[in-house]
C-alpha positions as CSV (number, residue, x, y, z in Angstrom):
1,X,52.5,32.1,-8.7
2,X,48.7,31.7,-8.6
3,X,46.4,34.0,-9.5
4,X,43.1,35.2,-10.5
5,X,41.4,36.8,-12.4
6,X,38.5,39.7,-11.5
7,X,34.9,39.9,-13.4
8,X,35.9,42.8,-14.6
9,X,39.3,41.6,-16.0
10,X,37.7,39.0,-17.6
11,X,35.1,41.4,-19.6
12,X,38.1,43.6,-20.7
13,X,39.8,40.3,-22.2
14,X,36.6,40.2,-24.5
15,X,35.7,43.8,-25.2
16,X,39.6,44.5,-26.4
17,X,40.3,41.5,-27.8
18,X,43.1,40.5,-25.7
19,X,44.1,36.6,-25.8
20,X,43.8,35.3,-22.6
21,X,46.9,33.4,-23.2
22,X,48.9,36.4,-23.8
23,X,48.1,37.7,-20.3
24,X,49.3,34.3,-18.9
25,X,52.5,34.9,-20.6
26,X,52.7,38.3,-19.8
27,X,52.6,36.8,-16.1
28,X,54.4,34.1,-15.9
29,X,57.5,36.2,-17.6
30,X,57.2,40.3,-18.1
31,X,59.1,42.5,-19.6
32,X,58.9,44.8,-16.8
33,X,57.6,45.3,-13.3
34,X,56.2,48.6,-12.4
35,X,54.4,49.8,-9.1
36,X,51.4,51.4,-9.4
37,X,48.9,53.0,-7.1
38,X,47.1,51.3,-4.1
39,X,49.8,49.1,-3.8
40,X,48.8,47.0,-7.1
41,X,51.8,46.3,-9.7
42,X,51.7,46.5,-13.7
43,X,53.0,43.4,-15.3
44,X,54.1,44.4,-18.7
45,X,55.3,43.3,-21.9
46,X,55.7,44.5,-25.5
47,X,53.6,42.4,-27.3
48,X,52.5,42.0,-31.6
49,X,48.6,41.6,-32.1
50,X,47.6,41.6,-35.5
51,X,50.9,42.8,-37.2
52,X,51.0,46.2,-34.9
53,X,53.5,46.6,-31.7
54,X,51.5,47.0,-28.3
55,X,52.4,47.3,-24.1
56,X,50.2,44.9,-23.2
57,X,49.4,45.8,-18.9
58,X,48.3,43.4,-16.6
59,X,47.3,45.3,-13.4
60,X,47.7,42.8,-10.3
61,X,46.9,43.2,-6.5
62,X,48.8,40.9,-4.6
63,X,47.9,39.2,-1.4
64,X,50.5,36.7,0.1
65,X,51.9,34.4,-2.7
66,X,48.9,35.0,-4.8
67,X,47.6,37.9,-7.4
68,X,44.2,38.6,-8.5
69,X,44.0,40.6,-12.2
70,X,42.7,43.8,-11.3
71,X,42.0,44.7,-15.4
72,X,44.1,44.5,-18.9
73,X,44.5,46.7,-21.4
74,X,47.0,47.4,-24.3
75,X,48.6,50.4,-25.7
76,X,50.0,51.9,-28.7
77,X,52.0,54.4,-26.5
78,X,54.8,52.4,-25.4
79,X,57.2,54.6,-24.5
80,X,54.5,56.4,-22.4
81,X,54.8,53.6,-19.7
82,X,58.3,51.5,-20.8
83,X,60.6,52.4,-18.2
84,X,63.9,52.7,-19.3
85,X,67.1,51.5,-16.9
């Protein structure tokens, strides 16, 4: 798949100390897929970043076969977002 990444996902890499790398594998293989509104999808995983269990959400509008990253962020609150099948 290719994608991009918005200005504004790119400053939340920095200011929360995301890895860029992390969000790549979070792409390339999530845990989960979840719709979300405006037709943009959450690409999440449960991810470890400095010893402590995170979601880590990639927020992705898709146009055709590619994906530009809306924003990322991570979350202590799992099971707040984790659906369960």
């Amino acid at each position: 798949m290719k994608y991009t990444f918005s200005r504004h996902a790119l400053e939340q890499l920095g200011r929360r100390g995301i890895p860029r790398e992390m969000v790549e594998r979070t792409i390339g293989a999530p845990g989960q897929v979840v719709p979300e509104f405006g037709g943009t999808v959450a690409l999440q995983s449960q991810v470890e970043i400095n010893g402590k269990l995170f979601l880590l959400r990639v927020i992705v509008a898709f146009s055709g076969e590619s994906g530009t990253v809306v924003t990322v962020y991570r979350i202590s609150k799992i099971n707040k977002y984790w659906k369960v099948t």
